[in-house]
N, C-alpha and C positions, 0 to 999 in steps of 0.2 A: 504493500500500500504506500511508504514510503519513499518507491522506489518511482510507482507510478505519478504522486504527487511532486518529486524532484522533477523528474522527466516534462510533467506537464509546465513547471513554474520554467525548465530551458526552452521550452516552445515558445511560450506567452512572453518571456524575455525577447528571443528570437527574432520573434516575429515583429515584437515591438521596436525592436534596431529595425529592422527593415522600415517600418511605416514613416520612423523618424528619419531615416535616410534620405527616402524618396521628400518626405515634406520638407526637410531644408535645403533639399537640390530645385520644390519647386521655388520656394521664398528665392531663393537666391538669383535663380533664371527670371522670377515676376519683378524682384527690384533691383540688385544690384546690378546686371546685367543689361536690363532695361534703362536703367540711366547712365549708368556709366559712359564715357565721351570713348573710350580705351577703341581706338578703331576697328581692334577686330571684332567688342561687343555692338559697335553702332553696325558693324557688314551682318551681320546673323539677325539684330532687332530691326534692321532699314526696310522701312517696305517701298522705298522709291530708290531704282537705282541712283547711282552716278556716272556723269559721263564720262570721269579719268577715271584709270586703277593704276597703282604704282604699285611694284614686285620687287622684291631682292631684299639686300640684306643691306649693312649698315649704311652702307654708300649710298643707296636707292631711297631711304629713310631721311637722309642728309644734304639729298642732291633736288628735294620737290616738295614746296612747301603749302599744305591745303591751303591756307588763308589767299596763295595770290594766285590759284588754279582762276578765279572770276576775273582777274582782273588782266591776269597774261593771256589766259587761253578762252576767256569769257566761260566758261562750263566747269559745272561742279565737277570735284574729284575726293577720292579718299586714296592716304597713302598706305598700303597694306602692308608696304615691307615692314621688319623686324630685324634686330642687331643678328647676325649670321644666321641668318636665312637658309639653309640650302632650299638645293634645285628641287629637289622630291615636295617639298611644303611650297616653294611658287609654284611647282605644277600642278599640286592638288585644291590650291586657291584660284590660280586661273582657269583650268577645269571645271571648278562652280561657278565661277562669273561666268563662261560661256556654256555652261549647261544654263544659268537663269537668262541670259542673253537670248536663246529659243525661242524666248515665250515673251520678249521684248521687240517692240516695232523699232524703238531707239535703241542701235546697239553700242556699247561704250566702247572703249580703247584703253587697251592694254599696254603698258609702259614696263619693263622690264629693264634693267637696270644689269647688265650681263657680268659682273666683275664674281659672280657666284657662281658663274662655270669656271673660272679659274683655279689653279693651287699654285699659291706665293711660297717658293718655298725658306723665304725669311719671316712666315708665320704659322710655320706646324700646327702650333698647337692653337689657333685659329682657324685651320682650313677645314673648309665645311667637308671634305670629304670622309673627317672622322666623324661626323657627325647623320646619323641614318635620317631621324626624326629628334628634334628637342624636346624633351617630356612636357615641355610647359604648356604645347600644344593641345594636349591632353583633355583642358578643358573644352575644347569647341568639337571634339572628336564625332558627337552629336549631329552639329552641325555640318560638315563636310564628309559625305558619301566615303571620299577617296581616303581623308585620313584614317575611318573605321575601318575599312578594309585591309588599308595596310596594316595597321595593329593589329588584325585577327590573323595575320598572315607572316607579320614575322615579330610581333611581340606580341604573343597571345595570352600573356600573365595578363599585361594591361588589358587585354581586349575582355577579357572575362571578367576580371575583377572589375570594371565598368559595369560589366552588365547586372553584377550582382551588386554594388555599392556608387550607387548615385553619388557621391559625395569624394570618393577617388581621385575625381576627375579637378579639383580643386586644388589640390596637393603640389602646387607648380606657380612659378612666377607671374604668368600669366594671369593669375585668380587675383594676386595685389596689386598688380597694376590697374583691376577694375577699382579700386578704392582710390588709389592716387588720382584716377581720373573721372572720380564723382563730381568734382568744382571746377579743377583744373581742363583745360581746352589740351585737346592729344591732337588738335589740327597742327601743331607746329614742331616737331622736332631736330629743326635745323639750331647745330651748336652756335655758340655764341663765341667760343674761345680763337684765339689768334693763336697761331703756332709760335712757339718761343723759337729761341737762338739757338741755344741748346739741340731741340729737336732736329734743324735745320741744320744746321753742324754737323750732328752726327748722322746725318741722312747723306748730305757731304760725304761721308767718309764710308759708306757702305759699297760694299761690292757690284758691279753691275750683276745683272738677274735675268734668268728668263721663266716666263710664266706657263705654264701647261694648261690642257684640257682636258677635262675629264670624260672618259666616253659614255661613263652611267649619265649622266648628267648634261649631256649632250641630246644622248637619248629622251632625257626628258624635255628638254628646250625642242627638239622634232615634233615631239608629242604634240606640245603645247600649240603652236603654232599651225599644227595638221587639224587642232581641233579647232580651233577658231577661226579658220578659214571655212570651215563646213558650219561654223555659225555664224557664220557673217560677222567675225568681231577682229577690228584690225588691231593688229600688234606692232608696235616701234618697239626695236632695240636699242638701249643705252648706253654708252660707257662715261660716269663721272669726272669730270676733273681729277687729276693728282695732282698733288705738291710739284711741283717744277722738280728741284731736286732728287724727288722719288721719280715722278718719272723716265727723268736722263740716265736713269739704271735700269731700267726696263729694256732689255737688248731684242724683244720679239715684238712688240704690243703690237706692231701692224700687220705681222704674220696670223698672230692668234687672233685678231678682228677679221683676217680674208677668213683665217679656217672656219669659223662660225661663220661665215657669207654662205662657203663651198659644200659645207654640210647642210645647215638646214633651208638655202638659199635666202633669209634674209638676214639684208645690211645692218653693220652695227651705225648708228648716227655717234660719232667718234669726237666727244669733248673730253678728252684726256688733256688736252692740253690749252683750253679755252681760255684759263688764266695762269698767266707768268708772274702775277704779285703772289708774294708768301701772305699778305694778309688776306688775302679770300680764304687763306685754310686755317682749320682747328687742328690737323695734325697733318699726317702725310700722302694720306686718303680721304680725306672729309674735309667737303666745302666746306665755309659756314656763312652764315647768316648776311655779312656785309656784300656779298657776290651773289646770292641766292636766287635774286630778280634777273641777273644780267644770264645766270645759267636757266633760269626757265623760259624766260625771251630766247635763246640762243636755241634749246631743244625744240619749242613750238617751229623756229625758223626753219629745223631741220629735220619735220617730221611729215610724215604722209599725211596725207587726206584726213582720214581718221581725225585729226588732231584739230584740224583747223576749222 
């Protein structure tokens, strides 16, 4: 009898995690989520598209600032990239802009930001190519067809324990960035900082370098670009500004812009080297903020149809 009485009281415990589970995954998707500015919670709650998207990683984040998408290119935008992005997470985000793009008469334009098919190899342990999936993606996994599949596919601890604990999916960075950006505007992430002397000195004094291409990752930029031509959604490719000094160490950068031409047939629009003052950058890849107009004037000027 007291065997059956324990047993009953782990049910009724059991069960009751469960219910609380499920109720603070809804509270949290009906508020925080729902107001939070964090761009990827505004792309999942929008129910009006936009007519830019911005992809990639830090560079793509740093190089296109929402607030002057109205005033340079006249048309709303949201920037979707994230600090090291890989290629598999732009592919499975432009993937869902041109699966909702189908069912849109207006189709937007996809901006792609290409320095995320590269590997620098004076930053190992930054290249996206150690990187499959970022766990912090975690929480939208709900939302994006493509991410839940990959996790049932090649990390199927997460993909189960999602299914069984609504609340899992929290557990990543991404969950506190929706709190930072309850008041705060996440339309702006272009740095504000000036590269110092220091930096510029010792960029001076580094090795020249060449960049490579990764062919998983290639593969996906094919993807990508095969699918949105069958939904009518035009794509420009990007390449950001560099530091002048980082750039003149780059021994390939116009070989690896044809090879992306030759593989997936389209052009990279090539502003690597748009500005020659150290004060447009915050470090040795990142624009920032005082050049920011003069680099989104510069891409609108050099972009297809789509854009204009």
């Amino acid at each position: 009898m007291k065997m059956k009485k324990f047993l009953l009281i782990i049910i009724i415990v059991i069960a009751g995690l469960f219910v609380f589970d499920r109720l603070i995954d809804v509270i949290i998707q009906k508020t925080l989520v729902v107001k939070s500015k964090f761009h990827f919670s505004r792309y999942v709650t929008g129910k009006k598209a936009k007519d830019i998207y911005v992809l990639g990683n830090s560079r793509a984040l740093n190089s296109f600032e929402e607030d002057l998408a109205e005033p340079v290119f006249h048309k709303s935008a949201m920037n979707m990239a994230y600090g090291m992005m890989d290629m598999q997470m732009v592919r499975i985000i432009a993937l869902d802009i041109c699966r909702k793009a189908e069912k849109q008469p207006q189709k937007p334009t996809i901006y792609i930001e290409v320095s995320a098919l590269f590997s620098d190899p004076n930053f190992k342990g930054h290249d996206t190519k150690t990187i499959a999936i970022l766990p912090e993606y975690n929480m939208y996994a709900d939302n994006f067809p493509d991410l839940k599949e990959y996790y049932k596919k090649h990390t199927p601890g997460v993909y189960y324990t999602n299914l069984f604990f609504k609340c899992y999916k929290y557990n990543n960075e991404l969950f506190y960035r929706n709190f930072e950006f309850l008041k705060k505007s996440d339309a702006d992430w272009v740095l504000d900082e000036v590269v110092n002397s220091r930096l510029i000195k010792s960029t001076e004094e580094m090795k020249p370098f060449s960049f490579s291409l990764d062919s998983t990752r290639m593969v996906y930029m094919k993807e990508i670009l095969e699918t949105a031509k069958r939904s009518g959604v035009p794509v420009n490719l990007y390449l950001a500004p560099y530091m002048p000094e980082y750039l003149s160490k780059i021994q390939n950068l116009k070989q690896v812009t044809d090879s992306i031409f030759h593989t997936t047939g389209a052009r990279v629009i090539d502003l690597s080297a748009l500005f020659d003052n150290d004060k447009c950058f915050a470090d040795m890849f990142h624009p920032n903020r005082f050049c920011i107009k003069d680099l989104m004037e510069a891409l609108k000027e050099k972009s297809g149809p789509g854009a204009q």
